[in-house]
ChimeraX commands (.cxc) that place a marker at each C-alpha (Angstrom):
marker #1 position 57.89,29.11,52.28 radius 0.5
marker #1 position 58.05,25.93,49.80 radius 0.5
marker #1 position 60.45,27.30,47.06 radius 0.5
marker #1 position 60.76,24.73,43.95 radius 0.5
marker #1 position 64.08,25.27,41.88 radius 0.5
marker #1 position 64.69,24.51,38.37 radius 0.5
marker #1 position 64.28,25.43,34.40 radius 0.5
marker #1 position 60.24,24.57,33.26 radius 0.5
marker #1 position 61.88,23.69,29.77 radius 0.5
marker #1 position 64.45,21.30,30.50 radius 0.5
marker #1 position 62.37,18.67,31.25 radius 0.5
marker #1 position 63.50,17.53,34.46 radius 0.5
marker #1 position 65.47,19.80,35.43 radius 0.5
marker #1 position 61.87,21.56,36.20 radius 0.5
marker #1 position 60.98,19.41,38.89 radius 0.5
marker #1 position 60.61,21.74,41.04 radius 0.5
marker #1 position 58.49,24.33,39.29 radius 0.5
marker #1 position 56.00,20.91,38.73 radius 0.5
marker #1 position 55.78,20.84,42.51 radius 0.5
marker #1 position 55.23,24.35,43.35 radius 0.5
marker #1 position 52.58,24.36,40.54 radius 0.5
marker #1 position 50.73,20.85,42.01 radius 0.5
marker #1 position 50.97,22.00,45.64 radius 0.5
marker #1 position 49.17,25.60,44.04 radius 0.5
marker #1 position 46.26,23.21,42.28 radius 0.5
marker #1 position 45.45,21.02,45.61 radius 0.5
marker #1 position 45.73,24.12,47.65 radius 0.5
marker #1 position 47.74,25.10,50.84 radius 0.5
marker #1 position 47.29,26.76,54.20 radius 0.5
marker #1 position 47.16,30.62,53.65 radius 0.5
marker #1 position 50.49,31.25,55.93 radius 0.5
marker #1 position 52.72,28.87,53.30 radius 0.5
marker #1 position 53.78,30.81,50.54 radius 0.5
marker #1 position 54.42,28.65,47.30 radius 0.5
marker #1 position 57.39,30.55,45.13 radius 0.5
marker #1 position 58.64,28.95,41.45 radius 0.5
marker #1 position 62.23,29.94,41.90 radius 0.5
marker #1 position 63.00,28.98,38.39 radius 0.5
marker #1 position 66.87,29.68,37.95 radius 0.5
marker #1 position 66.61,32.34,39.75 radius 0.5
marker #1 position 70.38,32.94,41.40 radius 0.5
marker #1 position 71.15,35.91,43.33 radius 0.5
marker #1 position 67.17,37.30,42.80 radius 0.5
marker #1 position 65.96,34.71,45.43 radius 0.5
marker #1 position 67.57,36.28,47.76 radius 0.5
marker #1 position 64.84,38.94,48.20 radius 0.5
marker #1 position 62.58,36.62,49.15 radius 0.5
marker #1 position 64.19,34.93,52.01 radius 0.5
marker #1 position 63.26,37.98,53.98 radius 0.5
marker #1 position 61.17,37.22,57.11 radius 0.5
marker #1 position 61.44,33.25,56.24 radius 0.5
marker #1 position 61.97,31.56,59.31 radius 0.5
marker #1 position 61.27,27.97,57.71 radius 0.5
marker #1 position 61.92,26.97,54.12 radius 0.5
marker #1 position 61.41,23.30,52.18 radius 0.5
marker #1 position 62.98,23.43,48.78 radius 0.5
marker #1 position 62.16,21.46,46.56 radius 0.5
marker #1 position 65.12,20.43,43.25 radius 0.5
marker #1 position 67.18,17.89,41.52 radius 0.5
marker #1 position 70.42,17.02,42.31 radius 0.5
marker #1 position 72.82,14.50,41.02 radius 0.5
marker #1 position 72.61,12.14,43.86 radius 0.5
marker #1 position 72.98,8.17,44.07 radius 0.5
marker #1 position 69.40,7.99,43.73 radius 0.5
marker #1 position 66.74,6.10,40.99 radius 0.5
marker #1 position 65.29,8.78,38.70 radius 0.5
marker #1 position 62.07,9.58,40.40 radius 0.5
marker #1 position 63.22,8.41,44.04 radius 0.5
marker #1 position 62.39,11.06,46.34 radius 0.5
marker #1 position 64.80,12.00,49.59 radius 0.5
marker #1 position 64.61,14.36,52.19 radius 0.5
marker #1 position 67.51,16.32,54.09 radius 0.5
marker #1 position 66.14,17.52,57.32 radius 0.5
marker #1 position 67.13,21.07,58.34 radius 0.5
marker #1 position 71.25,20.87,59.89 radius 0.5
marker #1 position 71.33,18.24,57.14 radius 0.5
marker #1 position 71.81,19.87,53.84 radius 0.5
marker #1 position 72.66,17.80,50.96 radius 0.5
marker #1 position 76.03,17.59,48.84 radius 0.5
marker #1 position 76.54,17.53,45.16 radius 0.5
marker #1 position 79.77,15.44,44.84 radius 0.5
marker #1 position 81.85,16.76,42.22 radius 0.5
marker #1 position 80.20,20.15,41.71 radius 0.5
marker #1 position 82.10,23.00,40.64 radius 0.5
marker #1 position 80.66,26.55,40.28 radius 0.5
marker #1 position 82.50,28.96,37.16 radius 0.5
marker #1 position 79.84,31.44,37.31 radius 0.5
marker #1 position 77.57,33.33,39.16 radius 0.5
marker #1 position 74.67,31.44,36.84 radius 0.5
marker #1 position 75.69,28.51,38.58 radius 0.5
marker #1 position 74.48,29.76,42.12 radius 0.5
marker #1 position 72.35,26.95,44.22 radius 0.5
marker #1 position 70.09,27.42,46.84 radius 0.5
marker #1 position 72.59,26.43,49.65 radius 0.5
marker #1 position 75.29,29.08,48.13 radius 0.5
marker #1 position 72.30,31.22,48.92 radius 0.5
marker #1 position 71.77,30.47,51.41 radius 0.5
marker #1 position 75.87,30.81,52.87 radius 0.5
marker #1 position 75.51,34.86,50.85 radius 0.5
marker #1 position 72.32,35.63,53.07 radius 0.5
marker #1 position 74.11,34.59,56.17 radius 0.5
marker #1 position 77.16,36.28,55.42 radius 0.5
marker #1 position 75.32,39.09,55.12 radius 0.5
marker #1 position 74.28,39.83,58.69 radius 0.5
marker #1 position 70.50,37.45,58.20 radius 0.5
marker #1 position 69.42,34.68,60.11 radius 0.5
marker #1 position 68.75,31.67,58.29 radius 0.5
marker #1 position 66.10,30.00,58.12 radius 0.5
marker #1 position 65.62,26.20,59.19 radius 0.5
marker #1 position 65.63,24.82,55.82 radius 0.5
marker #1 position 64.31,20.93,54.38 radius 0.5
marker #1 position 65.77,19.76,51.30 radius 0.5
marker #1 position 63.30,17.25,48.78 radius 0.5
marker #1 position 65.17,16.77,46.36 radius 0.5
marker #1 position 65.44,13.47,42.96 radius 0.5
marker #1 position 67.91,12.69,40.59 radius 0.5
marker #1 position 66.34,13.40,37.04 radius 0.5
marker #1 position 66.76,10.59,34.41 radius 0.5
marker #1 position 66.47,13.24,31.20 radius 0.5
marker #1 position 67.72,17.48,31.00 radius 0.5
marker #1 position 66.94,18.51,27.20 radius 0.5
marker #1 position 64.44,20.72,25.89 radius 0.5
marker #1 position 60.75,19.73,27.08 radius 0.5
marker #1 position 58.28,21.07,29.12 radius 0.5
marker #1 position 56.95,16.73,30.39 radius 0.5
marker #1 position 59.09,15.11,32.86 radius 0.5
marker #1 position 60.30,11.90,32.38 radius 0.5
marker #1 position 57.98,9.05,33.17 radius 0.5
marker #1 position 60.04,8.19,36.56 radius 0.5
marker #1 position 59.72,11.63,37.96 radius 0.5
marker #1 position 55.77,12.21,36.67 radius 0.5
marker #1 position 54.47,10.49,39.95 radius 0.5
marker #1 position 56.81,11.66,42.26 radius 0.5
marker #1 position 55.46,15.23,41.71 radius 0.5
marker #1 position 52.53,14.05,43.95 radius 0.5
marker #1 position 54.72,12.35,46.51 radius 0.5
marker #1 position 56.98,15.29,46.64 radius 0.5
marker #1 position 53.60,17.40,46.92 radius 0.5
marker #1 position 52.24,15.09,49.87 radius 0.5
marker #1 position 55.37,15.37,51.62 radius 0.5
marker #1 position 55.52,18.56,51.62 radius 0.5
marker #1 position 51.71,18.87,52.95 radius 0.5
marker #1 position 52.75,17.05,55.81 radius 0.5
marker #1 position 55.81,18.73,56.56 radius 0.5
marker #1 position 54.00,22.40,56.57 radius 0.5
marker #1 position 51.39,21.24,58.53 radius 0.5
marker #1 position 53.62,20.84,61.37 radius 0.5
marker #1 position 54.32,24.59,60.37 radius 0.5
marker #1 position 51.32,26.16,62.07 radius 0.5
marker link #1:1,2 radius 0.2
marker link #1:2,3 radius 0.2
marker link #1:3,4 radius 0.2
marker link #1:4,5 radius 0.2
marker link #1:5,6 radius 0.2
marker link #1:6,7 radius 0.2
marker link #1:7,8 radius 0.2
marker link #1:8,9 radius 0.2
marker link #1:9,10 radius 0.2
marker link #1:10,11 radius 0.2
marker link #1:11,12 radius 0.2
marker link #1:12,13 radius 0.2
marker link #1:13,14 radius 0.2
marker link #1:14,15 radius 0.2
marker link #1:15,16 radius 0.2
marker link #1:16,17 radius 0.2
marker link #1:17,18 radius 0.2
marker link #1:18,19 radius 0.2
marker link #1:19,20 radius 0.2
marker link #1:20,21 radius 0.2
marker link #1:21,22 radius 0.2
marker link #1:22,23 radius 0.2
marker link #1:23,24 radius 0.2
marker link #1:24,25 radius 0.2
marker link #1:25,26 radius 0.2
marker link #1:26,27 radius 0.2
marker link #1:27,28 radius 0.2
marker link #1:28,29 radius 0.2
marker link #1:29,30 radius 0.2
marker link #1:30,31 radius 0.2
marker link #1:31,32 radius 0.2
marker link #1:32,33 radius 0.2
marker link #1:33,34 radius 0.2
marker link #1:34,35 radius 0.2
marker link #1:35,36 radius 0.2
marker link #1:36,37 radius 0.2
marker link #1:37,38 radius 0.2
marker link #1:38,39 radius 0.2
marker link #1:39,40 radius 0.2
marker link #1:40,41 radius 0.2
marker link #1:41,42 radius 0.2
marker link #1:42,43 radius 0.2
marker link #1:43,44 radius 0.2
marker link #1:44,45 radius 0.2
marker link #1:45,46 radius 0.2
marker link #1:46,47 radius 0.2
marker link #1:47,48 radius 0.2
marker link #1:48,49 radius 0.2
marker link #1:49,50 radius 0.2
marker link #1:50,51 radius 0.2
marker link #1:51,52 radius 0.2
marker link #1:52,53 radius 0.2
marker link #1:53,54 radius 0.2
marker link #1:54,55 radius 0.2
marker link #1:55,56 radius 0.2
marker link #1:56,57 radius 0.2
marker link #1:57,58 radius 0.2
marker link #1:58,59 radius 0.2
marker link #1:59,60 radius 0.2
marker link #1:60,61 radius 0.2
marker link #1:61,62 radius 0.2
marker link #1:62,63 radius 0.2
marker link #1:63,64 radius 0.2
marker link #1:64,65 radius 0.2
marker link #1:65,66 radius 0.2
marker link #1:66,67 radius 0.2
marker link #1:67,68 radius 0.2
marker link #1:68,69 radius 0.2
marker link #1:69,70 radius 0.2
marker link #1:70,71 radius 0.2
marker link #1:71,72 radius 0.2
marker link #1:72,73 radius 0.2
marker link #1:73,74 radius 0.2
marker link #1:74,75 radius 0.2
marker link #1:75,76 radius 0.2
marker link #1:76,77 radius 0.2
marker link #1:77,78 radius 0.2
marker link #1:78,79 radius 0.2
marker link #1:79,80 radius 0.2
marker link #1:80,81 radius 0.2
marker link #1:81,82 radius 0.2
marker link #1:82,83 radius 0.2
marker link #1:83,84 radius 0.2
marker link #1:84,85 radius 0.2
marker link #1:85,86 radius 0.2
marker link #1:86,87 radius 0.2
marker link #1:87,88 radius 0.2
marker link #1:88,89 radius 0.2
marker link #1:89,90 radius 0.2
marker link #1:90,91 radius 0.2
marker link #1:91,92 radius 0.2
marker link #1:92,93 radius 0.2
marker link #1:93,94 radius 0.2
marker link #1:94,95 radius 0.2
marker link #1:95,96 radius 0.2
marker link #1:96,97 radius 0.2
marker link #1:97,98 radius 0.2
marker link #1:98,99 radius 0.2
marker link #1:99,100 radius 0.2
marker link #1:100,101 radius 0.2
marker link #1:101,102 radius 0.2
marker link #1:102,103 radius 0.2
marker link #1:103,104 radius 0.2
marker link #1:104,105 radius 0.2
marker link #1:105,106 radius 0.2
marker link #1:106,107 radius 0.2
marker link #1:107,108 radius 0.2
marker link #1:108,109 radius 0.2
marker link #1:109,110 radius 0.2
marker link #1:110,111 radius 0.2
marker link #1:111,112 radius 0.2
marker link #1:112,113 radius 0.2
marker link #1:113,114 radius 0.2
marker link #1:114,115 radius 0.2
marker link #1:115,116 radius 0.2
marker link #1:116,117 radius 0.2
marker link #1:117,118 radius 0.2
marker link #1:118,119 radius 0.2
marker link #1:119,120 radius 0.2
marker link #1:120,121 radius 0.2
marker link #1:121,122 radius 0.2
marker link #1:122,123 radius 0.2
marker link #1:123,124 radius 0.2
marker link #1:124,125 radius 0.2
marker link #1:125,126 radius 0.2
marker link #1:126,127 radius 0.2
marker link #1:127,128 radius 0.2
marker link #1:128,129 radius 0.2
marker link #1:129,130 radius 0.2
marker link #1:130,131 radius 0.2
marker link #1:131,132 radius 0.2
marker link #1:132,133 radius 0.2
marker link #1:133,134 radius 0.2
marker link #1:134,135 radius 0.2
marker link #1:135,136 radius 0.2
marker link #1:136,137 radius 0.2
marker link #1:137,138 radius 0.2
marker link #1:138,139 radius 0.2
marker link #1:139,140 radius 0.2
marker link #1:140,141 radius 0.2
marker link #1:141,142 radius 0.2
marker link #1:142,143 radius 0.2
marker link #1:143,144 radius 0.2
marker link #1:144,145 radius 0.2
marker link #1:145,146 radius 0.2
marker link #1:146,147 radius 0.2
marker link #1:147,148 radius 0.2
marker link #1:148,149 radius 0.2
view
């Protein structure tokens, strides 16, 4: 499963969605199933059922350029320094991920691609550092399920 993260109208904070919807256009093997997780919180857990191998794609506030793509390998997840969660709203993917295991599942082997955004306001366009790293993000992530089959 390729699972992008992220809010389609807060610019780039939708990232992730942009992905999901690229990799959808340029097609991908029948066994990888593209999900737009949106903001989804506690919901996505449903769908981790079965998964065995999941790449997420998201933005994080990392010591990265705007646009810079990086990749955590599964065993390798990445860190948000400084975050603090107040509410359940606030749930990430590897919080998730913690609640599924916690819960008796297995979890899957999971690869992080994640950027730091430049701009989060109202928008549906990402910002011009980000617009070409959709396609990166997208080729990466061809590569990376192709070892999948």
């Amino acid at each position: 499963m390729v699972l992008g993260i992220g809010n389609i109208i807060m610019g780039d904070e939708g990232f992730g969605l942009h992905v999901i919807r690229r990799l959808k256009e340029i097609g991908m093997p029948e066994n990888i199933i593209l999900e737009e997780g949106g903001v989804g919180g506690f919901e996505l857990l449903n769908g981790l059922q079965g998964i065995e191998k999941l790449v997420v794609v998201d933005i994080m506030m990392m010591p990265l350029p705007p646009g810079e793509l990086k990749v955590f390998e599964p065993g390798n997840p990445p860190q948000e320094p400084g975050k603090a969660i107040v509410s359940f709203h606030q749930i990430g993917v590897l919080e998730l991920v913690n609640v599924w295991a916690m819960m008796g599942n297995d979890e899957p082997e999971i690869t992080f691609i994640v950027t730091r955004p430049q701009t989060i306001d109202w928008g549906t366009e990402l910002s011009e550092p980000l617009k070409p790293a959709v396609e990166k993000a997208a080729e990466m992530i061809k590569n990376i399920c192709a070892d999948y089959n």
